[in-house]
PQR file with spaces between the fields and no chain letter, atoms N, CA, C, O and H, PARSE charges and radii, in Angstrom:
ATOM       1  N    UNK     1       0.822   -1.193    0.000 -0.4000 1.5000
ATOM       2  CA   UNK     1       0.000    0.000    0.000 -0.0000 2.0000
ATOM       3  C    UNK     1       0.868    1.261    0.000  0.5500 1.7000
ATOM       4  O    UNK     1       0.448    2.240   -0.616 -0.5500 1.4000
ATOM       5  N    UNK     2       2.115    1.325    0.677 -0.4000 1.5000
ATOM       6  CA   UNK     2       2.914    2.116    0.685 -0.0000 2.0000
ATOM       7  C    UNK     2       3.045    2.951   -0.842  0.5500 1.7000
ATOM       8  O    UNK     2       2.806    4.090   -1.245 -0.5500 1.4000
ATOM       9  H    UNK     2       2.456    0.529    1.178  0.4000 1.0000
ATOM      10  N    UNK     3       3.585    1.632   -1.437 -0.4000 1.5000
ATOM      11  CA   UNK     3       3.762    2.025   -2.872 -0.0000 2.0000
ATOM      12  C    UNK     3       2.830    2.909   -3.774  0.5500 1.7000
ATOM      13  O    UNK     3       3.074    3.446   -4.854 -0.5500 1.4000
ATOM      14  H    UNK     3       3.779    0.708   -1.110  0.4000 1.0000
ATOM      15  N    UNK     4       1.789    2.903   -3.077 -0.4000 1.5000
ATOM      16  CA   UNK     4       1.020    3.614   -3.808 -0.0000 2.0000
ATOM      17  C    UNK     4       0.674    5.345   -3.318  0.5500 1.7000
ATOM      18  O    UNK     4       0.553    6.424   -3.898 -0.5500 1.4000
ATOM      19  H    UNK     4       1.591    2.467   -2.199  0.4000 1.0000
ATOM      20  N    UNK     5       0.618    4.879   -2.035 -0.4000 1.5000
ATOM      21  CA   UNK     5       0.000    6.065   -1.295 -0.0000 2.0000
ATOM      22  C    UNK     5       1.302    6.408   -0.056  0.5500 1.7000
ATOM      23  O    UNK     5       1.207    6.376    1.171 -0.5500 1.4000
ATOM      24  H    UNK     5       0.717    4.002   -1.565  0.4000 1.0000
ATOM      25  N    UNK     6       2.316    6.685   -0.792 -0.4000 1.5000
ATOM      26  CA   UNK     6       3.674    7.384    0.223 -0.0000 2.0000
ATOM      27  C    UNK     6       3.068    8.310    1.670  0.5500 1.7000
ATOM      28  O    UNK     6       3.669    8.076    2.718 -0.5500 1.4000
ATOM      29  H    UNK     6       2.393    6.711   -1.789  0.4000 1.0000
ATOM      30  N    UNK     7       1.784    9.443    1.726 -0.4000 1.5000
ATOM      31  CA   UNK     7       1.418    9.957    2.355 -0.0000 2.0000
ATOM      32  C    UNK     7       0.821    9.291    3.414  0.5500 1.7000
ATOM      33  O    UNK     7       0.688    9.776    4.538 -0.5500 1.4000
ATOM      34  H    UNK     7       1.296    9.633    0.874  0.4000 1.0000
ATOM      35  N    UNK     8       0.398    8.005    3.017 -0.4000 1.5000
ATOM      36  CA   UNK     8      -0.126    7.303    4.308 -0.0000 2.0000
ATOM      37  C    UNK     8       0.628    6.844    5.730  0.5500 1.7000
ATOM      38  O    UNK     8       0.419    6.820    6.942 -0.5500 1.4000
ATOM      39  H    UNK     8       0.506    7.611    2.104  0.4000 1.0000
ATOM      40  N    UNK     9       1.877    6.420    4.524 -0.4000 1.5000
ATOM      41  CA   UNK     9       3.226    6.143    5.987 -0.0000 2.0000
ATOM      42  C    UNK     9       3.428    7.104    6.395  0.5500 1.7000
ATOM      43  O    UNK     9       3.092    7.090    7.580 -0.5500 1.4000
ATOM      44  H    UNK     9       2.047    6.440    3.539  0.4000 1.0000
ATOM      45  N    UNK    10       3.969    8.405    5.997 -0.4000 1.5000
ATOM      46  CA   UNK    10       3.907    9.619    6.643 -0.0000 2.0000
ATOM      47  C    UNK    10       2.776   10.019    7.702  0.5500 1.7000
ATOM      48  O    UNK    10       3.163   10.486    8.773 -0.5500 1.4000
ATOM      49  H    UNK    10       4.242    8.416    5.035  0.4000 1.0000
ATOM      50  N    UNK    11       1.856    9.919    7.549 -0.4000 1.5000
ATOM      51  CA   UNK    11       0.463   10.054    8.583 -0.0000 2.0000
ATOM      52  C    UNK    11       0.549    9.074   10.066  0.5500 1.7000
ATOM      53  O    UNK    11       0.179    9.397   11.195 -0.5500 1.4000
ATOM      54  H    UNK    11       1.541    9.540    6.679  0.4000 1.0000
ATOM      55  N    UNK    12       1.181    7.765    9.600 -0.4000 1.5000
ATOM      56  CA   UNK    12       1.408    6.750   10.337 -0.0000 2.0000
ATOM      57  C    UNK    12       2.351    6.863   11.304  0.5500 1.7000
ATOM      58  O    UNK    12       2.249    6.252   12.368 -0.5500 1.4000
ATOM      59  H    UNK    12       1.482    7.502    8.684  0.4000 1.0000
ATOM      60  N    UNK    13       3.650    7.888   10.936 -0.4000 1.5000
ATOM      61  CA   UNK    13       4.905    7.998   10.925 -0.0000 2.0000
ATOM      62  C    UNK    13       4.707    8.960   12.309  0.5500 1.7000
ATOM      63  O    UNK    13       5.459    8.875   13.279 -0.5500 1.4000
ATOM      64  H    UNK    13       3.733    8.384   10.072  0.4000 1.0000
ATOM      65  N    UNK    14       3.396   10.021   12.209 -0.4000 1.5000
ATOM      66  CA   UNK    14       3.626   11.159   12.957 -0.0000 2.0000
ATOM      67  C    UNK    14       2.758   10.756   13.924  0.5500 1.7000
ATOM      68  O    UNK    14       3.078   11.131   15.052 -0.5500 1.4000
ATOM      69  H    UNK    14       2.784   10.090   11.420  0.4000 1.0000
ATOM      70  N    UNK    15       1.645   10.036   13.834 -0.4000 1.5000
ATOM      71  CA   UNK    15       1.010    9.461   15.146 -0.0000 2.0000
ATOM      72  C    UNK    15       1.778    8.293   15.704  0.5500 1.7000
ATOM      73  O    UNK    15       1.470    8.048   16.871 -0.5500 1.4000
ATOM      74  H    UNK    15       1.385    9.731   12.918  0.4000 1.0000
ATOM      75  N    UNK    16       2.449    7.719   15.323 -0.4000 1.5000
ATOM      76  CA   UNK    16       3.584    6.987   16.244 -0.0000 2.0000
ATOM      77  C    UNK    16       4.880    7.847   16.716  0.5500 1.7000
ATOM      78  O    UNK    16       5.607    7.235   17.499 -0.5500 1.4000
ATOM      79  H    UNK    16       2.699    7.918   14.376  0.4000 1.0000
ATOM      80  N    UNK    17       5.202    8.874   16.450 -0.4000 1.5000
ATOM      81  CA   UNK    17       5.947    9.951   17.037 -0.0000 2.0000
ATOM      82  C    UNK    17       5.295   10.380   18.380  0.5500 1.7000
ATOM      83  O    UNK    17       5.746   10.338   19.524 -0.5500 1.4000
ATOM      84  H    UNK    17       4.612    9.372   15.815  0.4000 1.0000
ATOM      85  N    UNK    18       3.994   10.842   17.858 -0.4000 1.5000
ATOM      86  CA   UNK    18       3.271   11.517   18.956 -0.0000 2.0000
ATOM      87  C    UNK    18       2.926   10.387   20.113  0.5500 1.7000
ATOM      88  O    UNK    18       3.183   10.518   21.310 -0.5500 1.4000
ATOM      89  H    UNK    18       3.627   10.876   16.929  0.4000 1.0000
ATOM      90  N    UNK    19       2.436    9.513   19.637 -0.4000 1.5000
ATOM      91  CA   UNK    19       2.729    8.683   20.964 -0.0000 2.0000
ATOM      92  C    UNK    19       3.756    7.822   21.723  0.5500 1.7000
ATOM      93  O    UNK    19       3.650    7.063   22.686 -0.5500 1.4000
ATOM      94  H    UNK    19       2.228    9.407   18.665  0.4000 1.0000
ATOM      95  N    UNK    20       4.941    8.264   20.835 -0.4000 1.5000
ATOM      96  CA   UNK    20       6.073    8.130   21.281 -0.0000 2.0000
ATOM      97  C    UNK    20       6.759    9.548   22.023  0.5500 1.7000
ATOM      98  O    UNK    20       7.948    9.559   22.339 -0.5500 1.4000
ATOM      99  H    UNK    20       5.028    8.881   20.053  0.4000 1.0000
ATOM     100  N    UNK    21       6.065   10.458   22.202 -0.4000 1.5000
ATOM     101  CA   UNK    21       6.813   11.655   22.540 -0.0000 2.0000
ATOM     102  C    UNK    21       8.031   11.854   21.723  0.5500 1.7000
ATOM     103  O    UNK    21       8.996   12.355   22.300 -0.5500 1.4000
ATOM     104  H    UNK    21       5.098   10.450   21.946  0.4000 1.0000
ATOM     105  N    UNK    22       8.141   11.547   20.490 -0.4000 1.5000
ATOM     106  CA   UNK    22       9.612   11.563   19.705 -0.0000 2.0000
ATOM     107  C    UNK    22       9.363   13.371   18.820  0.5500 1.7000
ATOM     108  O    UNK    22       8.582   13.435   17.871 -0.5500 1.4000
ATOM     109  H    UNK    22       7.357   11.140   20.021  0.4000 1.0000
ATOM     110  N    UNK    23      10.074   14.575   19.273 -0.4000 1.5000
ATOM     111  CA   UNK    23       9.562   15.524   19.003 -0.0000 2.0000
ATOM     112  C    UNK    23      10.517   15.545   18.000  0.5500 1.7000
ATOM     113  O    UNK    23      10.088   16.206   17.054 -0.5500 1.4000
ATOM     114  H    UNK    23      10.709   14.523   20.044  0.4000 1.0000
ATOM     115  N    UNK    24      11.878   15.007   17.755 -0.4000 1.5000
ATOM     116  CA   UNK    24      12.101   15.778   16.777 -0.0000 2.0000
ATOM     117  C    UNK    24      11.654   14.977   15.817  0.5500 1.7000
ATOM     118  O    UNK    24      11.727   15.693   14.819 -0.5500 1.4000
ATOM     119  H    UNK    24      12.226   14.470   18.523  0.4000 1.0000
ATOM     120  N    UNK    25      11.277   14.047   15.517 -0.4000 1.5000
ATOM     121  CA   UNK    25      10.900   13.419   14.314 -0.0000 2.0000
ATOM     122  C    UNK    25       9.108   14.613   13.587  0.5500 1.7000
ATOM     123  O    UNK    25       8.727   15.155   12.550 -0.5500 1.4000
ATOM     124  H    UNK    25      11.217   13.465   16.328  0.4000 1.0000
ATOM     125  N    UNK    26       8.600   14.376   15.137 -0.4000 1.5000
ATOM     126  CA   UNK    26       7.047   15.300   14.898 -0.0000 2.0000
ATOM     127  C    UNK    26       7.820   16.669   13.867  0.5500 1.7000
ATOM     128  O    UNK    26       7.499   16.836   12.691 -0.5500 1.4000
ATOM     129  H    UNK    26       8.909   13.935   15.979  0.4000 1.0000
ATOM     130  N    UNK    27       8.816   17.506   14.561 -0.4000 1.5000
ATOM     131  CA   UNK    27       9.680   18.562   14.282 -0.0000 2.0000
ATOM     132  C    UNK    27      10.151   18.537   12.589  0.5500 1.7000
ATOM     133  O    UNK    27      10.213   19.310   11.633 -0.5500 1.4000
ATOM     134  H    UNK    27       9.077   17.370   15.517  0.4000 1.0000
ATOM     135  N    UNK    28      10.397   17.274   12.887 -0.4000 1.5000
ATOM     136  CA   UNK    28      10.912   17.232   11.040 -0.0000 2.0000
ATOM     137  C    UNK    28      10.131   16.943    9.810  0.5500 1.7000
ATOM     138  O    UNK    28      10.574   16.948    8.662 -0.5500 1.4000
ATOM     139  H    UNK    28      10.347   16.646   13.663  0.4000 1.0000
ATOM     140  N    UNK    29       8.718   16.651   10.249 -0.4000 1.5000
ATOM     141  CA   UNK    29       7.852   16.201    9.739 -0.0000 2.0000
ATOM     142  C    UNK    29       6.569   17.636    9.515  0.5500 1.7000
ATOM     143  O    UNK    29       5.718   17.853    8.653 -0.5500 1.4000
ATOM     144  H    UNK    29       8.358   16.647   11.182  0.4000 1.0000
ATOM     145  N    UNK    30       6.799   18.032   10.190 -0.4000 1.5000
ATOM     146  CA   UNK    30       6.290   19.864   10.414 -0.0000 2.0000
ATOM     147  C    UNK    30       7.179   20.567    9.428  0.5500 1.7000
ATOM     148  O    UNK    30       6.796   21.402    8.609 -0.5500 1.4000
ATOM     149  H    UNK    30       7.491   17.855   10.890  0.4000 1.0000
ATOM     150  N    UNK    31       8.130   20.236    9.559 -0.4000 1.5000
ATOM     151  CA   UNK    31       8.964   21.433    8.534 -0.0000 2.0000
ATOM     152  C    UNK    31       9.354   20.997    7.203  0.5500 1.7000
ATOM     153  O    UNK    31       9.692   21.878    6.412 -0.5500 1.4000
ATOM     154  H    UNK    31       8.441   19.557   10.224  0.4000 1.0000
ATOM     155  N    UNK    32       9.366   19.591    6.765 -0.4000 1.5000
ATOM     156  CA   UNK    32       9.036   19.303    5.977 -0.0000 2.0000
ATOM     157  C    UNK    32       7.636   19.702    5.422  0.5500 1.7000
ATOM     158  O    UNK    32       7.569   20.389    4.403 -0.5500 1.4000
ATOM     159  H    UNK    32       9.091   18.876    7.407  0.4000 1.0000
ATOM     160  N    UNK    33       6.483   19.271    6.096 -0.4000 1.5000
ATOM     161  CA   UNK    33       5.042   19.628    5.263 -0.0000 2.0000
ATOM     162  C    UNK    33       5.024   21.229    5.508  0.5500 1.7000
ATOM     163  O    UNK    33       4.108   21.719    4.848 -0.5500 1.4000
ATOM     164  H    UNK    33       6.537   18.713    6.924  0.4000 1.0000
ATOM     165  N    UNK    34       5.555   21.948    6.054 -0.4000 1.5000
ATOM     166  CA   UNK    34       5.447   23.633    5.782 -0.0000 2.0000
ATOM     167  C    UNK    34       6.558   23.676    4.096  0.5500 1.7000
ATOM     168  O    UNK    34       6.296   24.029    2.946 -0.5500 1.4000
ATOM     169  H    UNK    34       6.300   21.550    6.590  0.4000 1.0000
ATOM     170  N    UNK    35       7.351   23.327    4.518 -0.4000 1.5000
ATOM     171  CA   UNK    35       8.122   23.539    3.322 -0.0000 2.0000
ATOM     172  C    UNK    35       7.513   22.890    1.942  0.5500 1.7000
ATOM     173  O    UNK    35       7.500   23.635    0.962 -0.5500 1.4000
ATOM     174  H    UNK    35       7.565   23.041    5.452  0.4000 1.0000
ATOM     175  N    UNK    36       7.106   21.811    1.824 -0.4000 1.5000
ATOM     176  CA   UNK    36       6.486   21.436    0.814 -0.0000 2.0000
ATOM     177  C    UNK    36       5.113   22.576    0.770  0.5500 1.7000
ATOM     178  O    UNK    36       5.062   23.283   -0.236 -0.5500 1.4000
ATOM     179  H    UNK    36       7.117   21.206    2.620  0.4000 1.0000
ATOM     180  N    UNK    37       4.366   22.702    1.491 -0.4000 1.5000
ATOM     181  CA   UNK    37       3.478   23.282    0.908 -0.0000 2.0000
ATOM     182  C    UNK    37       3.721   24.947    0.933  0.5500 1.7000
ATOM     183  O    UNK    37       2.654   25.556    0.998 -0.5500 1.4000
ATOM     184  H    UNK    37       4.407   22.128    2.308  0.4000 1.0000
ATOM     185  N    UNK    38       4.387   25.422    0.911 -0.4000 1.5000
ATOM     186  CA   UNK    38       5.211   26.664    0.827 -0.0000 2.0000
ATOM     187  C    UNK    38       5.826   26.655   -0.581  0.5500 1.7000
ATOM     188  O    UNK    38       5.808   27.586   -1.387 -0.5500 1.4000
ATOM     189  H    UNK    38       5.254   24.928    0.858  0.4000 1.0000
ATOM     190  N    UNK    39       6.298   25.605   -0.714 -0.4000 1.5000
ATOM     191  CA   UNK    39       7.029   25.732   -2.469 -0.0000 2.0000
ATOM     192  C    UNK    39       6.086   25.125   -3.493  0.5500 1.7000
ATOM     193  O    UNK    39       6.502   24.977   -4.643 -0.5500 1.4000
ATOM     194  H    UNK    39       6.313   24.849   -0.060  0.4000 1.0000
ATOM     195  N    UNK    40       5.020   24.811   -3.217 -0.4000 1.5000
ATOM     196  CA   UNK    40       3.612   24.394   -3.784 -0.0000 2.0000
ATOM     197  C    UNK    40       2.636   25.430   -3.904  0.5500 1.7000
ATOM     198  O    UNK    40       1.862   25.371   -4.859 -0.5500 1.4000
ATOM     199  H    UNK    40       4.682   24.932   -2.283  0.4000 1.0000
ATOM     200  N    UNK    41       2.532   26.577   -2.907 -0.4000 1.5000
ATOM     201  CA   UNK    41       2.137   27.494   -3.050 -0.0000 2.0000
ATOM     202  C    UNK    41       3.023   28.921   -4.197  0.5500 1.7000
ATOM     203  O    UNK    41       2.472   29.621   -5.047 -0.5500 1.4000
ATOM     204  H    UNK    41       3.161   26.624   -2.131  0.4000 1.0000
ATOM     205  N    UNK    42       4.032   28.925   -3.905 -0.4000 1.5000
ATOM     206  CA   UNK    42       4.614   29.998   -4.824 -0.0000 2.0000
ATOM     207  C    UNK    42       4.761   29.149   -6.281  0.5500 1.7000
ATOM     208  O    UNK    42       4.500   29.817   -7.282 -0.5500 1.4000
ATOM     209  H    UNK    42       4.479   28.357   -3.215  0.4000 1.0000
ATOM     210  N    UNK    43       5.105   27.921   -6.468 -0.4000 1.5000
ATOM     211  CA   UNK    43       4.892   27.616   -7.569 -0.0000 2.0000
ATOM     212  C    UNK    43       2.910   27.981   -8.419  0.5500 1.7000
ATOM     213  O    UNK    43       2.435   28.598   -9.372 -0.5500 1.4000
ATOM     214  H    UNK    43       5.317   27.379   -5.655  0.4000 1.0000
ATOM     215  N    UNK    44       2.631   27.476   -7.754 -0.4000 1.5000
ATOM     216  CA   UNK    44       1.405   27.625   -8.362 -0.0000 2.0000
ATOM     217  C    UNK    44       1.083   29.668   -8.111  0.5500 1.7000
ATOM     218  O    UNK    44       0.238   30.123   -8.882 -0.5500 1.4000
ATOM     219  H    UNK    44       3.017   26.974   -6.980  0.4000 1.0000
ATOM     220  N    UNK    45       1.545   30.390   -7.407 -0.4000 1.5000
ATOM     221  CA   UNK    45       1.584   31.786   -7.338 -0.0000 2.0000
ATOM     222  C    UNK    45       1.982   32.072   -8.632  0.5500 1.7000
ATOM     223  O    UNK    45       1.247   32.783   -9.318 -0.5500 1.4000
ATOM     224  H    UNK    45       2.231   30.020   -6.780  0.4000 1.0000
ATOM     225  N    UNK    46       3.326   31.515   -9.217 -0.4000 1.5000
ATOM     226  CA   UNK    46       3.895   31.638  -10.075 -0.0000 2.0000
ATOM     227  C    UNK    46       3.648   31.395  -11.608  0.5500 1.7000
ATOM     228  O    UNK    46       4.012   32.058  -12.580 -0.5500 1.4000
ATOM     229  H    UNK    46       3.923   30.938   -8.660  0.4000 1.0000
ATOM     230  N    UNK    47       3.038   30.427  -11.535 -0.4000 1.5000
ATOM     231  CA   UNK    47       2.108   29.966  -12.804 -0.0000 2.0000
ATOM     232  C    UNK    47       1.025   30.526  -12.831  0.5500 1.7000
ATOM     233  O    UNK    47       0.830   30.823  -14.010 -0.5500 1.4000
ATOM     234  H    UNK    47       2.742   29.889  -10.745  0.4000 1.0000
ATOM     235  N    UNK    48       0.319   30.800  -12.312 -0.4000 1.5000
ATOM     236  CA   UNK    48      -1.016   32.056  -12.265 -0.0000 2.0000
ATOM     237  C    UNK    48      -1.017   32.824  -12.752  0.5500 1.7000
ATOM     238  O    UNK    48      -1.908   33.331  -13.434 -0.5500 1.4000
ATOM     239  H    UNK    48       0.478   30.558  -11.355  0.4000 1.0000
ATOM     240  N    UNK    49       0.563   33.312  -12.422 -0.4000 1.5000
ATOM     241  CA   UNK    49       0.584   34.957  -13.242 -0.0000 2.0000
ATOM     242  C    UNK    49       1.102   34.585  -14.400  0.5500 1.7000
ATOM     243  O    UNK    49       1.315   35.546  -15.140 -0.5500 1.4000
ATOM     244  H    UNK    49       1.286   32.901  -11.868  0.4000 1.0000
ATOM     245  N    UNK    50       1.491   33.173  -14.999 -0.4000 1.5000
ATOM     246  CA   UNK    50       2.021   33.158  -16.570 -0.0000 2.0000
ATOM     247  C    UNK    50       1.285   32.647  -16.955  0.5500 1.7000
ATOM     248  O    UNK    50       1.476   32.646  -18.171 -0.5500 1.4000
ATOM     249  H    UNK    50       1.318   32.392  -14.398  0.4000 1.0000
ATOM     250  N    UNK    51      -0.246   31.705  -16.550 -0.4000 1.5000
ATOM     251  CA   UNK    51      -1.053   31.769  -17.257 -0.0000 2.0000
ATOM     252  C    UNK    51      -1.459   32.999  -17.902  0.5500 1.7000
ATOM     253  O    UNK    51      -1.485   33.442  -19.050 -0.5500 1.4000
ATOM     254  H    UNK    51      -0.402   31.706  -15.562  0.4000 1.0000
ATOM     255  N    UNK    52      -1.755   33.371  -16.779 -0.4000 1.5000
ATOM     256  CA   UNK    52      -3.205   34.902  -16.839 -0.0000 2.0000
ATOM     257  C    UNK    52      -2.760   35.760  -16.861  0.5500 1.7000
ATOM     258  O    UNK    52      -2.700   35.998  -15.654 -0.5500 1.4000
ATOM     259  H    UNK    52      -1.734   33.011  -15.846  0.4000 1.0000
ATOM     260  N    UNK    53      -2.087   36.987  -17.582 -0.4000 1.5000
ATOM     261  CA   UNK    53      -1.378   38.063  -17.796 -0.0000 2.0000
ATOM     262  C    UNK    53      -1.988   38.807  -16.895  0.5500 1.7000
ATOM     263  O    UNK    53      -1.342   39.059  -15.878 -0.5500 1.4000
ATOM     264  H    UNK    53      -2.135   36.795  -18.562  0.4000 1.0000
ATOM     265  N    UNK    54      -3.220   39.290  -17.007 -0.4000 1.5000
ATOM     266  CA   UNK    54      -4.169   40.241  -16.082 -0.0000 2.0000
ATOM     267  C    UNK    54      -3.998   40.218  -14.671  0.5500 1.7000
ATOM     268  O    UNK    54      -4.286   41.139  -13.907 -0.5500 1.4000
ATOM     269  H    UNK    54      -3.744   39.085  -17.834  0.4000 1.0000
ATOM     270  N    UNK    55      -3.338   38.713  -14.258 -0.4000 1.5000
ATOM     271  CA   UNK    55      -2.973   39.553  -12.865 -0.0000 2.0000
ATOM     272  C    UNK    55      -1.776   39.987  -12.581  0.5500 1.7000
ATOM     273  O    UNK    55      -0.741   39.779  -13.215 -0.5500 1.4000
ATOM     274  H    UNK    55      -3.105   37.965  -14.879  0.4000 1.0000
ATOM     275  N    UNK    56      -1.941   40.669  -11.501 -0.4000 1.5000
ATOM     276  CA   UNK    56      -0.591   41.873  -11.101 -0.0000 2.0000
ATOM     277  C    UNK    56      -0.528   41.234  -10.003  0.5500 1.7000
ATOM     278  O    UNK    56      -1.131   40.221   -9.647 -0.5500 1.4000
ATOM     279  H    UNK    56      -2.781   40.838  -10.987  0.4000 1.0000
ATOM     280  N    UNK    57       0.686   42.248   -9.161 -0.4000 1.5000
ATOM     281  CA   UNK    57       1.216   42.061   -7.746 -0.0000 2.0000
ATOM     282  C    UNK    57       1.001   43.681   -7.111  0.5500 1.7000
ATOM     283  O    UNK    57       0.853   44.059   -5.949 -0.5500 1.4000
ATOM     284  H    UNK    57       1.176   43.071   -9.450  0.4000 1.0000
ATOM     285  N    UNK    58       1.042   44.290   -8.155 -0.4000 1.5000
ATOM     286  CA   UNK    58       0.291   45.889   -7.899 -0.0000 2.0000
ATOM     287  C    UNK    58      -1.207   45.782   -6.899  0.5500 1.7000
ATOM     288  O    UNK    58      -1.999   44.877   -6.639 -0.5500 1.4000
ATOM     289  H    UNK    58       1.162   43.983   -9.098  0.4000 1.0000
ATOM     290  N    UNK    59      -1.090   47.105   -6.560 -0.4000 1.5000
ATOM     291  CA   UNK    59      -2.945   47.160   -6.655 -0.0000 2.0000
ATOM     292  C    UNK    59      -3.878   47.554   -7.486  0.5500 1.7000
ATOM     293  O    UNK    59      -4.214   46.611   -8.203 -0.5500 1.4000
ATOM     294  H    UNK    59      -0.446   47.841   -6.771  0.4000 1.0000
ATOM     295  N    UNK    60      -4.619   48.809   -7.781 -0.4000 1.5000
ATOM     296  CA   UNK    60      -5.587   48.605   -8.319 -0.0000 2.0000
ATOM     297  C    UNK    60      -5.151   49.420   -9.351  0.5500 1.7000
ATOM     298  O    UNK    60      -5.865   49.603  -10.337 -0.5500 1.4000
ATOM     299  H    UNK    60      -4.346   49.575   -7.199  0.4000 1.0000
């Protein structure tokens, strides 16, 4: 199942942390998913504006 769905062990990974009190693993697993979805967000920020010319970073 792994093979398919990588996010599941990860899910698995952090509730056996947490009930292990293992913080830095919880710790690395936090800053990993901020960071992924941080460079998931400006990418797609980024493609928005090269789709769609019309938007700016200006205001009005």
């Amino acid at each position: 199942m792994n093979k398919y769905l990588p996010t599941l062990a990860l899910g698995q990974a952090t509730v056996a942390a947490g009930l292990r009190s293992d913080i830095s693993l919880l710790l690395g697993i936090a800053l990993f998913t901020a960071l992924f979805v941080s460079i998931g967000n400006l990418v797609a920020d980024t493609l928005y504006g090269v789709i769609d010319p019309r938007l700016t970073t200006g205001g009005s």
